[in-house]
C-alpha positions in Angstrom: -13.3 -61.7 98.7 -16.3 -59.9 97.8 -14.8 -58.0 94.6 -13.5 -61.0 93.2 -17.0 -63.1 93.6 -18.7 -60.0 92.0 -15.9 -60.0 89.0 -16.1 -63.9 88.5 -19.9 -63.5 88.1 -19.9 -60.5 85.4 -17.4 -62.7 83.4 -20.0 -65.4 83.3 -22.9 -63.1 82.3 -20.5 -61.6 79.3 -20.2 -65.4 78.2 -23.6 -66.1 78.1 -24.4 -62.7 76.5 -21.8 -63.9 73.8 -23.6 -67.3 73.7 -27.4 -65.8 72.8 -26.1 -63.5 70.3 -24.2 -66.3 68.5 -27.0 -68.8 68.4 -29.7 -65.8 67.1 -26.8 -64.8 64.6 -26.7 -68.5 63.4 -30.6 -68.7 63.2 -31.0 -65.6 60.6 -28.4 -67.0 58.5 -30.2 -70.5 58.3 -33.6 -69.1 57.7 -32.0 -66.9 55.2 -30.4 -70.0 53.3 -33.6 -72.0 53.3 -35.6 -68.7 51.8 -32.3 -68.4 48.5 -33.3 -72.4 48.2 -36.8 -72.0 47.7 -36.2 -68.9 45.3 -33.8 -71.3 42.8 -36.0 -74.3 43.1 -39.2 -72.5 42.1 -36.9 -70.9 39.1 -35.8 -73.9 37.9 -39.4 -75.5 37.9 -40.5 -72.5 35.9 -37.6 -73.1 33.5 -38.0 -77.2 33.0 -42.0 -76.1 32.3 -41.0 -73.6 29.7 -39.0 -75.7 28.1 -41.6 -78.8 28.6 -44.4 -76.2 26.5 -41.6 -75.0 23.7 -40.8 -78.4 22.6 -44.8 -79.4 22.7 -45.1 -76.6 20.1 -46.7 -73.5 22.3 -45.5 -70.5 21.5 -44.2 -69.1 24.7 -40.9 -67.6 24.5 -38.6 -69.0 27.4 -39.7 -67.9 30.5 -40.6 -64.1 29.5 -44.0 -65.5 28.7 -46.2 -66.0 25.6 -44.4 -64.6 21.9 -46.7 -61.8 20.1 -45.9 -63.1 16.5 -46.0 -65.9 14.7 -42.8 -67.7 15.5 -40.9 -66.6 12.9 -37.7 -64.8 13.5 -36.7 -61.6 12.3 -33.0 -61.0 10.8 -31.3 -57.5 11.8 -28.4 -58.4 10.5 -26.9 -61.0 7.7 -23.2 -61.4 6.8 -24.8 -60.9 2.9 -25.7 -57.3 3.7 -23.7 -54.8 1.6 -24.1 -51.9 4.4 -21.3 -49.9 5.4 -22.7 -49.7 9.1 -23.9 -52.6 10.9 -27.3 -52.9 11.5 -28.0 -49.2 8.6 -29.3 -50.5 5.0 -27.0 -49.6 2.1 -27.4 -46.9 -0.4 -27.7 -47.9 -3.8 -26.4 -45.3 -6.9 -29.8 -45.1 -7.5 -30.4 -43.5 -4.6 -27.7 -41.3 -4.5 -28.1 -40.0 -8.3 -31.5 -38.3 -7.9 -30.0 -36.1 -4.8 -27.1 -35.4 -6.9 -29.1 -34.1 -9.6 -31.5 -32.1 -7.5 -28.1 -30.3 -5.6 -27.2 -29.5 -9.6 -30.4 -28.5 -10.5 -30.2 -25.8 -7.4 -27.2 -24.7 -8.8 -28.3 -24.1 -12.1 -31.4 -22.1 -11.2 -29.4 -19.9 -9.6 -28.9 -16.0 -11.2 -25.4 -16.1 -13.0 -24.4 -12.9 -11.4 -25.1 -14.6 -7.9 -23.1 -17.7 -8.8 -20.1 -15.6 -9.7 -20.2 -13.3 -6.3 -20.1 -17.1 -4.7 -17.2 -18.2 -6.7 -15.5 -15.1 -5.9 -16.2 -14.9 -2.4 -15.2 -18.6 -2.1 -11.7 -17.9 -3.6 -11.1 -15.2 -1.6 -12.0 -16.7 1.4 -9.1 -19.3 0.5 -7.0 -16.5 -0.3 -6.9 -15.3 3.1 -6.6 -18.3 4.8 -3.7 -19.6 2.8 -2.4 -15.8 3.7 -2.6 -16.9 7.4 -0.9 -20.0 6.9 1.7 -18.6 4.7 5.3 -18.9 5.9 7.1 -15.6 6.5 9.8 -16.1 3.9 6.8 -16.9 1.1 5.2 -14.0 2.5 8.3 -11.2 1.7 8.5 -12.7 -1.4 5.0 -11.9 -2.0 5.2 -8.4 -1.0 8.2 -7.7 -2.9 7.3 -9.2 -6.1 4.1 -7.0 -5.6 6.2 -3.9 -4.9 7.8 -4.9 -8.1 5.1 -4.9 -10.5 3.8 -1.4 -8.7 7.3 0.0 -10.0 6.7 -1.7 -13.8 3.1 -0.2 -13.1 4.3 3.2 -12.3 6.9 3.3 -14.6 4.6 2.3 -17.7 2.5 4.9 -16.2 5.1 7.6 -17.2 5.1 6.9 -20.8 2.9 9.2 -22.8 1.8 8.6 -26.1 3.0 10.5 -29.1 0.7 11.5 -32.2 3.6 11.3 -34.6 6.6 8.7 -34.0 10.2 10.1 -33.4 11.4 8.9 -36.1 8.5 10.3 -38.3 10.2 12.2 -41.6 6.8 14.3 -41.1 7.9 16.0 -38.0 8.9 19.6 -38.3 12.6 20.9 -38.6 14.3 23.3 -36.0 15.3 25.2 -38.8 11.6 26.0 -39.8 10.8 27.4 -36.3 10.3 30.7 -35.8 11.3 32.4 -31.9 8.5 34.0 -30.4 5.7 31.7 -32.3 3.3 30.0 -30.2 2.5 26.2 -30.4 0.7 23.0 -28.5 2.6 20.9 -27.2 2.3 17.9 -24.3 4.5 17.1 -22.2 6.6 14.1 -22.0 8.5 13.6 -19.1 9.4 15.9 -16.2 13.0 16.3 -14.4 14.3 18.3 -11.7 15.4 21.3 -13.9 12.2 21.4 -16.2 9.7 19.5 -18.6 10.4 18.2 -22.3 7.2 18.8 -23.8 6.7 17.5 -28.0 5.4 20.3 -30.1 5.6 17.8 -33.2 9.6 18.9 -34.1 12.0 16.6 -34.7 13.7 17.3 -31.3 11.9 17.4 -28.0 11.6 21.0 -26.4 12.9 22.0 -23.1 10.9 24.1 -21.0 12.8 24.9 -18.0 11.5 25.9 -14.4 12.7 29.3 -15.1 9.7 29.5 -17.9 7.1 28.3 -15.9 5.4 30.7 -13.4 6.5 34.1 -12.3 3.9 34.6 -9.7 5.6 31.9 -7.0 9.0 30.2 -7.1 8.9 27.0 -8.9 11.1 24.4 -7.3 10.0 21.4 -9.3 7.8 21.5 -12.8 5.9 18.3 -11.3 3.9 21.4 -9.3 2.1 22.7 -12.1 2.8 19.7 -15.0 2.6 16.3 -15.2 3.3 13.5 -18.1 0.4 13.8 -20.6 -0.7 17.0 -20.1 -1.3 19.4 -23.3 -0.2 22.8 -23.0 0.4 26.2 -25.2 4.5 27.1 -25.4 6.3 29.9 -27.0 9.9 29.4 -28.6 12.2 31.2 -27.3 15.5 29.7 -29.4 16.9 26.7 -31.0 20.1 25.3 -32.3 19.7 23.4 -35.2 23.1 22.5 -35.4 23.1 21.1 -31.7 19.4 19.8 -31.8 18.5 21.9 -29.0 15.1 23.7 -28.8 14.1 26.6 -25.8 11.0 26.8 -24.6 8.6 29.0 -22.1 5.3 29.3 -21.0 5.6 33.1 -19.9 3.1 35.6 -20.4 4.1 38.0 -23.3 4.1 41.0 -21.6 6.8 39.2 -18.9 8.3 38.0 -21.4 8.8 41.8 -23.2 9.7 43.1 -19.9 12.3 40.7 -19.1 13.6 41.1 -22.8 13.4 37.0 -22.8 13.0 36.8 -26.4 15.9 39.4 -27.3 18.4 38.6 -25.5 19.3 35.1 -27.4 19.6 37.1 -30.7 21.9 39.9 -29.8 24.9 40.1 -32.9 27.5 40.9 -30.4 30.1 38.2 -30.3 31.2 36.1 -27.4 34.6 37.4 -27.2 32.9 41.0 -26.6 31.3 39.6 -23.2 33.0 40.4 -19.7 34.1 36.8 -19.1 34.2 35.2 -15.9 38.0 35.4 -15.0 37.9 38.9 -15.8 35.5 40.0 -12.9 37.4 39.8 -9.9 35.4 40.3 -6.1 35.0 43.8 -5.1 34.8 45.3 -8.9 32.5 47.6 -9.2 29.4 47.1 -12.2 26.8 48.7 -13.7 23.6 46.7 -14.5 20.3 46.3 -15.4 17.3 44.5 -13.8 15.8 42.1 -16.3 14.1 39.6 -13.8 12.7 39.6 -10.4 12.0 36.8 -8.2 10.9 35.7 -4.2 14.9 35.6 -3.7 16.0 38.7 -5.8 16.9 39.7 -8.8 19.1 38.8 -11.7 20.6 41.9 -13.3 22.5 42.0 -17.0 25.8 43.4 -16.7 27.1 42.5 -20.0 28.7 39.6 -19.0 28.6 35.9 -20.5 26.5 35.0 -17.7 24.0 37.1 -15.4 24.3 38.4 -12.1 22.2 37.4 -9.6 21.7 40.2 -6.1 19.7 38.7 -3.4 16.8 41.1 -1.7 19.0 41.4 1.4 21.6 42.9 -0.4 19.5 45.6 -1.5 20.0 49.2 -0.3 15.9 49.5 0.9 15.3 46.3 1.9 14.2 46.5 5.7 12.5 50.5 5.2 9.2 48.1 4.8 9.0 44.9 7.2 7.5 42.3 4.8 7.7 43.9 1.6 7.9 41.9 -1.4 11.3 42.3 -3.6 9.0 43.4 -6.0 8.2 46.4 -4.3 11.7 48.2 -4.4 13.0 46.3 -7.2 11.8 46.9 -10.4 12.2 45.2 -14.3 14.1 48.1 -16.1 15.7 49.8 -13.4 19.3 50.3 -13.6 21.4 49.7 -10.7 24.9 50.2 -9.4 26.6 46.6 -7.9 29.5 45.1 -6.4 30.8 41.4 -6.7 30.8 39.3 -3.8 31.6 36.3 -5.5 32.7 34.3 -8.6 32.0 30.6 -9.2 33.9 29.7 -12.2 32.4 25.7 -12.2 28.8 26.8 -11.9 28.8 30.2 -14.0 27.3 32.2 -11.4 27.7 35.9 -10.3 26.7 36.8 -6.8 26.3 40.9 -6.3 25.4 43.3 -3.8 24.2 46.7 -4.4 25.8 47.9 -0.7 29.3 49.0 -1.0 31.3 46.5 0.8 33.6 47.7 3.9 36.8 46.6 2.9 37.0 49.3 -0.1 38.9 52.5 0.9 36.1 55.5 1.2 36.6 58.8 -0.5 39.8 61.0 0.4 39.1 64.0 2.5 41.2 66.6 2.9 41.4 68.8 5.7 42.4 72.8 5.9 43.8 74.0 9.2 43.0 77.2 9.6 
């Protein structure tokens, strides 16, 4: 009985609680209201009075107070304006000449060697970037074309210059050449087997890489020559007939040793040669050393063509480790050789100065006793 008298009072207290809160909650937002009114009503008095004095002719400007110039307005902007941007005044061509002229004036001051080191730079700034921007099928075309005009280049390069013309009636005959006389000549164009050099005949002359250098092997004239170059040639033969002229640039006294001169104007004729399908392999030949080389030596044995022995075929080669072929083989010397081989296409003769195994030795005969 008690709990429920002491619960049926704490539900009136909450009510009344509620009750006071309400009403104070209801007094703010009146006394709130009454303060906006007063605000608005004193606003629009000060606007009616501003109005009141502008119309009376004072010069007070709304409600932001008194103006600061004489009344008049000022325009900032006017549909009749020309300007590109609102509000920005527009540049006359009077305006714009006198900068024009001063940018020219700059540029013609400047030193004309500075002006063309900008030009330049300038283009090859654009140069490279269109490079950058340049497709890869434009750009192998570009290469190519440029590996193209290296090749004309390099090729036009090659040509030398004559004194006389090739067709100049002035130009010597073959048959007016002597063998063994010395002459200038420059050199026109090199192959793999020699150099045609011009000594001012009517034929170009061929020195060959045989008539180079005898103090190291010469595997290709472009070593020692090139296109253009003037040199001092003997004449060694020529064939008017066949317009074929022989040169060399030997020294004289190789070229007496070697018999280089001599040889081309032996009387003997060519039926009195050993030909080739005479020598068989295994014959055995007597020779003479007419020319040594790194490789060996080419010996005359009266044939049509010369035989050639390498150093390793050569009875003392191995007595000195490293010896030159020089050393035990000698211009002059004559030596006894066998044939190792025939090469009927090519006109060579390979020899060997060691007897070979196959051939039967000497017969022995034996007493018994």
């Amino acid at each position: 009985m008690a709990a429920s008298s002491l619960y049926s009072t704490a539900i009136a207290a909450s009510y009344v609680l509620l009750f006071i809160l309400r009403h104070d909650a209801c007094a703010f937002q009146s006394a709130a209201s009454t303060i906006l009114n007063q605000r608005r009503y004193a606003a629009l008095d000060v606007s009616s009075t501003s109005i009141r004095s502008a119309t009376d002719g004072d010069t007070i400007d709304s409600m932001f107070g008194p103006r600061l110039d004489d009344g008049d307005d000022e325009v900032l902007y006017s549909d009749e304006d020309d300007s590109d941007d609102w509000g920005a005044p527009s540049l006359k061509a009077s305006d714009i000449e006198p900068k024009k002229e001063k940018a020219m004036s700059r540029w013609g001051s400047l030193n004309p060697k500075i002006k063309a080191r900008i030009v330049k730079e300038a283009q090859e700034r654009a140069i490279r970037n269109k490079k950058r921007r340049e497709p890869a099928e434009a750009k192998k075309r570009r290469l190519y074309s440029q590996y193209r005009e290296m090749q004309k280049k390099s090729k036009f390069d090659k040509y030398v210059t004559r004194e006389k013309p090739t067709h100049d009636k002035t130009r010597t005959k073959l048959a007016d050449l002597n063998p063994g006389e010395t002459v200038p000549g420059r050199v026109i164009s090199l192959t793999s087997f020699g150099a045609y050099v011009d000594i001012g005949s009517e034929v170009d002359g061929l020195l060959h890489v045989s008539q180079i250098s005898r103090d190291e092997f010469v595997d290709h004239p472009r070593k020692f020559l090139a296109p253009g170059d003037d040199v001092e040639v003997r004449i060694v033969r020529m064939d008017p007939g066949a317009k074929k002229l022989q040169l060399t640039m030997l020294p004289e006294e190789v070229l007496h040793e070697e018999n280089v001169l001599n040889k081309h104007m032996i009387d003997e004729d060519e039926d009195d040669r050993i030909q080739l399908d005479e020598i068989e392999v295994d014959d055995e030949l007597w020779g003479e050393i007419r020319r040594v080389t790194d490789y060996g030596a080419y010996i005359e044995l009266g044939a049509v063509v010369r035989g050639f022995m390498h150093f390793m075929d050569h009875p003392l080669f191995g007595e000195v480790k490293g010896a030159h072929p020089k050393e035990f083989m000698r211009v002059g010397d004559r030596v006894r050789v066998w044939v190792l081989d025939v090469d009927s296409t090519q006109k060579r003769i390979k020899l060997t100065a060691n007897r070979p195994s196959g051939l039967p030795g000497p017969r022995r005969e034996v007493k018994w006793i």
